[in-house]
DSSP file (Angstrom, degrees, kcal/mol; ACC not computed):
  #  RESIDUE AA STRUCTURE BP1 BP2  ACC     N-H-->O    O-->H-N    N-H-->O    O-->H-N    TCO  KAPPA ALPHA  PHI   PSI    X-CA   Y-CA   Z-CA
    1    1 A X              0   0    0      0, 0.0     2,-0.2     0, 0.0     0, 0.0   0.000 360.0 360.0 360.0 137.1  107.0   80.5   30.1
    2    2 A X        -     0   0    0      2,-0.0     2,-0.4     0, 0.0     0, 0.0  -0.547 360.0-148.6 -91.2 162.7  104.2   80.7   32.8
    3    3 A X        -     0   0    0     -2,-0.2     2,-0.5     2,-0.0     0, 0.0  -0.941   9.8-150.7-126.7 144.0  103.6   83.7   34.5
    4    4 A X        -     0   0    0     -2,-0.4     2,-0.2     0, 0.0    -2,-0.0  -0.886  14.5-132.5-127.5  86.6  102.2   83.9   38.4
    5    5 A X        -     0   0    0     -2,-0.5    -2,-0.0     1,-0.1     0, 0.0  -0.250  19.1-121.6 -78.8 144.3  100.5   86.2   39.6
    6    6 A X        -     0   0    0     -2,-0.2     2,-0.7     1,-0.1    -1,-0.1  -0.153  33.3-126.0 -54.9 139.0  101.7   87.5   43.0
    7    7 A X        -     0   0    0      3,-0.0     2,-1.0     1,-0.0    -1,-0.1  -0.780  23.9-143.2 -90.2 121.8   98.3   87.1   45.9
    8    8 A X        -     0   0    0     -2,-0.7     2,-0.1     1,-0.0    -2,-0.0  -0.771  11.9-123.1 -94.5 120.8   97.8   90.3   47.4
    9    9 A X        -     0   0    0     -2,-1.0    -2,-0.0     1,-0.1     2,-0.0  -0.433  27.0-149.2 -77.0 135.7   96.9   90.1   50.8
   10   10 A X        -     0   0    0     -2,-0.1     2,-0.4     1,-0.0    -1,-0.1  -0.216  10.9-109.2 -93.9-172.8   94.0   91.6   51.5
   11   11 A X        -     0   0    0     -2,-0.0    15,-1.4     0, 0.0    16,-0.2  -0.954  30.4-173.8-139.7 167.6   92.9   93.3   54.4
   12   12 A X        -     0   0    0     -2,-0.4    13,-0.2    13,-0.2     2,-0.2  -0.360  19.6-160.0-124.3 176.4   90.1   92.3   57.2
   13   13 A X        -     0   0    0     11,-0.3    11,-0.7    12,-0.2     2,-0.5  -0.526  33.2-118.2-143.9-174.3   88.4   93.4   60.1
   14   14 A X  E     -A   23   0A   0     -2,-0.2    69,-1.9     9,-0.2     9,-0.3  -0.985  37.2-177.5-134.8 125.8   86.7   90.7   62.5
   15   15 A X  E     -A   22   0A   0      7,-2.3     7,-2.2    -2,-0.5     2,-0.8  -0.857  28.3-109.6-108.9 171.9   82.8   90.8   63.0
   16   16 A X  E     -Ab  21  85A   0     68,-3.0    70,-1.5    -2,-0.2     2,-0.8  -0.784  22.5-176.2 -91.8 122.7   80.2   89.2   64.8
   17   17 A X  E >  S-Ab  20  86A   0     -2,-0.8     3,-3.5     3,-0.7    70,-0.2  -0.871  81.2 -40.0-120.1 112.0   77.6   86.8   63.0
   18   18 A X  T 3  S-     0   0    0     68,-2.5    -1,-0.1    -2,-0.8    69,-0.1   0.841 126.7 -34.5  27.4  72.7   75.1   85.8   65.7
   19   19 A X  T 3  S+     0   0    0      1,-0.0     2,-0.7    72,-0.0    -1,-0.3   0.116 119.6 110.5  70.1   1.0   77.7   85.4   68.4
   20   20 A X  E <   -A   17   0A   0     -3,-3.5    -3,-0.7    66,-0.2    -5,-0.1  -0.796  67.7-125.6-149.6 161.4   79.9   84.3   66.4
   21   21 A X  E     +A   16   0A   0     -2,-0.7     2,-0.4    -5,-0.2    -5,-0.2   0.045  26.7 175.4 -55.2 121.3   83.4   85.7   65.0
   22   22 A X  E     -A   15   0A   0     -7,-2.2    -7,-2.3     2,-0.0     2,-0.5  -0.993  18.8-150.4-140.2 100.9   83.8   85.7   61.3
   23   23 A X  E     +A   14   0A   0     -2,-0.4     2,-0.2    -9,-0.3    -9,-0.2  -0.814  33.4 162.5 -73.8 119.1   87.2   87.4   59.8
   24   24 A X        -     0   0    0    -11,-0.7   -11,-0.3    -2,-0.5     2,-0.1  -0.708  43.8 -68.0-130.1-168.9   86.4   88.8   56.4
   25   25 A X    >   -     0   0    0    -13,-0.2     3,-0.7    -2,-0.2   -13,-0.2  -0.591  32.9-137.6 -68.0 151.1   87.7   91.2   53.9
   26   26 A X  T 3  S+     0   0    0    -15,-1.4    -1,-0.1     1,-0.2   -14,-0.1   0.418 103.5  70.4 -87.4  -9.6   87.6   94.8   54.9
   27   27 A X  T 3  S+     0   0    0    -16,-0.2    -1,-0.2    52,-0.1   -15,-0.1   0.758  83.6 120.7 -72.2 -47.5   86.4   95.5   51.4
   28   28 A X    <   -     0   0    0     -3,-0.7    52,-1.8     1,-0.2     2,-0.2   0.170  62.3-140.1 -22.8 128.5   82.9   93.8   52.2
   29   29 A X  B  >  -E   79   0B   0     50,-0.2     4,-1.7     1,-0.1    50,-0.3  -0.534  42.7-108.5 -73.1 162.6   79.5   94.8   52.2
   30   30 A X  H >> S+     0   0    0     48,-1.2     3,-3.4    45,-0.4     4,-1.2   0.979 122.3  52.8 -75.1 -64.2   77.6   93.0   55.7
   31   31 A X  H 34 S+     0   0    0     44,-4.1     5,-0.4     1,-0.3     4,-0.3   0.867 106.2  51.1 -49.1 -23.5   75.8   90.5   52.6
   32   32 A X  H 3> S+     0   0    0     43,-0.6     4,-2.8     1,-0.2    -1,-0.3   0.971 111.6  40.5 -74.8 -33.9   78.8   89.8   51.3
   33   33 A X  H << S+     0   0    0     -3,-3.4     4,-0.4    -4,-1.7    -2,-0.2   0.632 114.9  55.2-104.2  -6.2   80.3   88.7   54.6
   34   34 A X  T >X S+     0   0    0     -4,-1.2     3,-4.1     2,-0.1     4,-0.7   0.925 108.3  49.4 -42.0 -98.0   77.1   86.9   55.5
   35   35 A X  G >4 S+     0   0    0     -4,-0.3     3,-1.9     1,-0.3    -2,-0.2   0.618 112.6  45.1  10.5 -81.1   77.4   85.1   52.3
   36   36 A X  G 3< S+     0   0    0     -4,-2.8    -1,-0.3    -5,-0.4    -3,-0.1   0.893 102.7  64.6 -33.6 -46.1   81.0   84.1   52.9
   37   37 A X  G <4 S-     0   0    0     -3,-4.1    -1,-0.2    -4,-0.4    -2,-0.2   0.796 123.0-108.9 -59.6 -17.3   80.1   83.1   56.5
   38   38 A X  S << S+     0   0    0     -3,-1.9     2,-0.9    -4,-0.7    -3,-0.2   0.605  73.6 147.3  95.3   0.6   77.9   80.5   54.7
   39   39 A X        +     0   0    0     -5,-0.4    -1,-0.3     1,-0.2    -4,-0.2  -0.657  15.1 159.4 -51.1  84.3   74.8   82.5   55.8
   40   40 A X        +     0   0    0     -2,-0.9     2,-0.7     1,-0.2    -1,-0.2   0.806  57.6  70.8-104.4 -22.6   72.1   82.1   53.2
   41   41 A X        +     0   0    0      1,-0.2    48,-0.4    11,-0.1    49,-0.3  -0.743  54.2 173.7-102.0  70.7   68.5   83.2   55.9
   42   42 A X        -     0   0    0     -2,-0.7    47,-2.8     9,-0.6    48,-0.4   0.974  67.3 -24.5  -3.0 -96.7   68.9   87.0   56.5
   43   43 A X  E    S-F   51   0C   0      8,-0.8     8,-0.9    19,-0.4     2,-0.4   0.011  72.3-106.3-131.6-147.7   65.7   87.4   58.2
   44   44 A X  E     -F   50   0C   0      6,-0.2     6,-0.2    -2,-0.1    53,-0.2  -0.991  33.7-127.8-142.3 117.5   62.1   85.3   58.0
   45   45 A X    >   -     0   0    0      4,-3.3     3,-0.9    -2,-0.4    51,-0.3  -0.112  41.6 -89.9 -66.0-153.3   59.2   87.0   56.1
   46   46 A X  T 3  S+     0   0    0      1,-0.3    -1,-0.1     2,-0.1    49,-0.0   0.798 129.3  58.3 -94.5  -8.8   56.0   87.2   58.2
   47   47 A X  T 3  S-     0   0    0      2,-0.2    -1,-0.3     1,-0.1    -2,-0.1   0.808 127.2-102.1 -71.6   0.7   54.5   83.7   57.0
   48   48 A X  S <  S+     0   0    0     -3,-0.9     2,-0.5     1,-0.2    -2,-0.1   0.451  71.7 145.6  86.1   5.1   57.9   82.4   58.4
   49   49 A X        -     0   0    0      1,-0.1    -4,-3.3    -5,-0.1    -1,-0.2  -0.809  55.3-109.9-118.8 144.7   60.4   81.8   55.1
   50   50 A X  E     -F   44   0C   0     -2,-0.5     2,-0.3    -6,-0.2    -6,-0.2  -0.086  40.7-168.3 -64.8 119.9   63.7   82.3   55.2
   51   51 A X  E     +F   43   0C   0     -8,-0.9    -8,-0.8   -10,-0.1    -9,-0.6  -0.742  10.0 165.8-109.7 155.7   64.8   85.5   52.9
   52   52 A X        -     0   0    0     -2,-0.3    11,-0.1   -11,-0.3   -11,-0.1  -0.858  48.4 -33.9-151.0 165.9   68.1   86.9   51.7
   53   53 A X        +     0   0    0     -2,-0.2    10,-0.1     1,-0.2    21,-0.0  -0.092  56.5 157.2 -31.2 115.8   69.7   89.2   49.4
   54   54 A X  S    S+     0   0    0     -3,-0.0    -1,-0.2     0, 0.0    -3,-0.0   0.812  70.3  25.6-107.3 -58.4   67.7   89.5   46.2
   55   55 A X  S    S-     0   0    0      1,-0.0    -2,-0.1     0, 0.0     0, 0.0   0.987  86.2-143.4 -79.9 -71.3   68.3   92.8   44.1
   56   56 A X  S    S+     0   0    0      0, 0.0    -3,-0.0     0, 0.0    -1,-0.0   0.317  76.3  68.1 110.1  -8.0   71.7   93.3   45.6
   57   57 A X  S    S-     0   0    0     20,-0.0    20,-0.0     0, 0.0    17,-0.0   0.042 113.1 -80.6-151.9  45.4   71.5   97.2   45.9
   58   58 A X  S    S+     0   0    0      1,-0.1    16,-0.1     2,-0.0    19,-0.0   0.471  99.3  98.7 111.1 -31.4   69.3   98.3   48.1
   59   59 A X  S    S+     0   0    0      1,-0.1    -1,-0.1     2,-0.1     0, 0.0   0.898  75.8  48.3 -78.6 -34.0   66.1   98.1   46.5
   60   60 A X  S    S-     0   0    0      1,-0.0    -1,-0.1     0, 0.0    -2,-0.0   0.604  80.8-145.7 -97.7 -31.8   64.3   95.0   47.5
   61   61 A X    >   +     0   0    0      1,-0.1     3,-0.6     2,-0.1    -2,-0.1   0.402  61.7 122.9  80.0  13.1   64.8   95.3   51.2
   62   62 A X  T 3   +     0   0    0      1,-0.2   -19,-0.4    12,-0.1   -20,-0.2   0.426  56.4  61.9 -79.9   2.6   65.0   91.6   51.5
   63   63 A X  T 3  S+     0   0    0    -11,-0.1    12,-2.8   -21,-0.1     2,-0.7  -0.383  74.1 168.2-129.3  47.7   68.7   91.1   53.3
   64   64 A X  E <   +C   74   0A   0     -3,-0.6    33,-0.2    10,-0.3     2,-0.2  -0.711   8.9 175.4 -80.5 111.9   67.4   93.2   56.7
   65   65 A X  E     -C   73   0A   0      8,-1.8     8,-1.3    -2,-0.7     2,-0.5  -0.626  35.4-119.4-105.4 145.5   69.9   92.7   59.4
   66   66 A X  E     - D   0  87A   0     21,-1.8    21,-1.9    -2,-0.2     2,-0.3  -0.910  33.1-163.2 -98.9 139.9   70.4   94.0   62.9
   67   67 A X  E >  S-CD  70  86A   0      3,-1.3     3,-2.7    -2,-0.5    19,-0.2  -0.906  71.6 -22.0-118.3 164.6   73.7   95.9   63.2
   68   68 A X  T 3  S-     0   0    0     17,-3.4    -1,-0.2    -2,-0.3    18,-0.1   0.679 133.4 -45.9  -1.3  60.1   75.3   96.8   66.3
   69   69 A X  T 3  S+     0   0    0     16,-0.2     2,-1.5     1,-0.2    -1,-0.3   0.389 111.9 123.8  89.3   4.3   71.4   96.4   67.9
   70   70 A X  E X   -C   67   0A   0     -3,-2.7    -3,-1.3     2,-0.0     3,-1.0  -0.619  53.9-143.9-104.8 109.6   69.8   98.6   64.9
   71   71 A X  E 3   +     0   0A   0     -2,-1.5    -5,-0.2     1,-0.2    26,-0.1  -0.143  65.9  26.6 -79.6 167.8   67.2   96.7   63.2
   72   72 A X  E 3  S+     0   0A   0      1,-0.2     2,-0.4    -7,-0.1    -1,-0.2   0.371  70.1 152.0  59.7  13.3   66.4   96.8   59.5
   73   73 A X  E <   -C   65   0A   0     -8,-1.3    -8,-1.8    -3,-1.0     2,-0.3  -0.437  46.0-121.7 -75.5 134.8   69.5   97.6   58.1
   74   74 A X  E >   -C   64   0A   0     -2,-0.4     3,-0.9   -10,-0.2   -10,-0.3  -0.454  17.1-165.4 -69.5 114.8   70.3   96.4   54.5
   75   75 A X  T 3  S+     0   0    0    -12,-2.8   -44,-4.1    -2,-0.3   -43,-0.6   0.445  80.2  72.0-101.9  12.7   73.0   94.7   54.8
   76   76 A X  T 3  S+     0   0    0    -46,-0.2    -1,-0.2   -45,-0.2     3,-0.1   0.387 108.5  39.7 -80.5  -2.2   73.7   94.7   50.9
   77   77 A X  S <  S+     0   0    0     -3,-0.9     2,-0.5     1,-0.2    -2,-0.2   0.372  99.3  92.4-131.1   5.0   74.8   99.0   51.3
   78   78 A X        -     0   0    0     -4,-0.2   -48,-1.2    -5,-0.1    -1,-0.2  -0.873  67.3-147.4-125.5 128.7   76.6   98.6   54.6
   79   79 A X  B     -E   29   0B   0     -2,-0.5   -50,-0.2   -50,-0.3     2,-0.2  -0.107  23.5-110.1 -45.4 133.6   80.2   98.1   54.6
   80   80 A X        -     0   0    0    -52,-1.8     2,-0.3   -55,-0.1    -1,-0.2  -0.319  33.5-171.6 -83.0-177.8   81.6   96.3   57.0
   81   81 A X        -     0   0    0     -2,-0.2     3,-0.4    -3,-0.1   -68,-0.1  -0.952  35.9 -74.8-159.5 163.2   83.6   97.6   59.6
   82   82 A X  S    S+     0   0    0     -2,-0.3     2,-1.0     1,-0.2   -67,-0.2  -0.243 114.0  14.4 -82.7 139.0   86.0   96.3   62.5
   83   83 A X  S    S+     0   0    0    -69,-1.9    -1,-0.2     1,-0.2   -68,-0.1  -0.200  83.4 170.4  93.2 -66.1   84.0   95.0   65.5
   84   84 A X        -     0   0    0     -2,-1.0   -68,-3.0    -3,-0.4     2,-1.1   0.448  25.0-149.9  19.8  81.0   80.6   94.7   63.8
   85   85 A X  E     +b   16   0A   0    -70,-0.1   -17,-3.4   -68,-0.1     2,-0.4  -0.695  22.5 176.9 -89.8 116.2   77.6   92.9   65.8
   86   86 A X  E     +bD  17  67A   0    -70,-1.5   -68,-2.5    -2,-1.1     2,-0.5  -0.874  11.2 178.6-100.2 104.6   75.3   91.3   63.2
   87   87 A X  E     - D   0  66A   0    -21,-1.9   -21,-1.8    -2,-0.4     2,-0.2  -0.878   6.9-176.7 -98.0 138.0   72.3   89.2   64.3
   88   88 A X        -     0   0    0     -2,-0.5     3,-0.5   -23,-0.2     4,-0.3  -0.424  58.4 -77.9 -97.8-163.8   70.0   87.7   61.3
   89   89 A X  S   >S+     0   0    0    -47,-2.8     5,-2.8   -48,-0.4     6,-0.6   0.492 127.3  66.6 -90.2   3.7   67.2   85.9   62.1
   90   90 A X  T > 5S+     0   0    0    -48,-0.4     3,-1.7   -49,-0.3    -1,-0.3   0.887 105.4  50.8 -80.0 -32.2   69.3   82.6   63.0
   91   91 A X  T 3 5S+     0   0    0     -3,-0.5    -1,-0.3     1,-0.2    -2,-0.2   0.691 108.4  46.2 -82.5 -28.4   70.5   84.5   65.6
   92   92 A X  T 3 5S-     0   0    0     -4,-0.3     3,-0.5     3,-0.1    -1,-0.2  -0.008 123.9 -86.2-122.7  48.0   67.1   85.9   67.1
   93   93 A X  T < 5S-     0   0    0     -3,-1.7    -3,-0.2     1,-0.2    -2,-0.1   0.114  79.8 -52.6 109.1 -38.4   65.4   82.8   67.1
   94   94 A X  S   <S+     0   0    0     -5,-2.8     2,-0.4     1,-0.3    -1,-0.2  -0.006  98.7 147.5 100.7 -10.3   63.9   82.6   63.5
   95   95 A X        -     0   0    0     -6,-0.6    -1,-0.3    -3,-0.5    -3,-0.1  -0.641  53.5-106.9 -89.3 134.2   62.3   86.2   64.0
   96   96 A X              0   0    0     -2,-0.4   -51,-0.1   -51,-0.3    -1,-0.1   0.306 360.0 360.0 -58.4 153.0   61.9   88.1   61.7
   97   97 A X              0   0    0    -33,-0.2    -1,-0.2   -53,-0.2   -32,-0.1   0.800 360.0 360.0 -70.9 360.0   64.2   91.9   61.0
């Protein structure tokens, strides 16, 4: 006899990823819901190549986002939240957090 497990619905909030609207889990960190979004380029170092989440907690400083217009935030230690403007660097051009 097979067994099924029931899907538990999760729940989401709606953010912004460089203009545009990305429903994710409310459960997310902002890398995580990059990540989902298909987002791989956080920010640009300063020779110009494209950087992302490395360490994954915090340390590396390599997935620096702007949130709601406040630059350098790591977006692997902040939860998202309902509303939520993110720009990475696709979003400001190619320039860097």
């Amino acid at each position: 006899m097979s067994r099924r497990l029931a899907a538990v619905a999760q729940p989401t909030v709606s953010i912004r990823v460089d203009g545009r609207a990305v429903r994710v889990a409310a459960s997310f960190s902002v890398a995580a819901a990059l990540l989902d979004a298909a987002v791989e380029a956080f920010r640009q170092s300063s020779e110009g190549a494209p950087r992302g989440p490395l360490c994954g907690m915090g340390t590396c400083f390599e997935c620096r986002v702007t949130i709601d217009g406040v630059a350098h935030r790591r977006a692997c230690l902040t939860p998202v939240a309902e509303g939520m403007d993110v720009v990475t660097a696709r979003g400001r051009g190619g320039q860097g957090a």
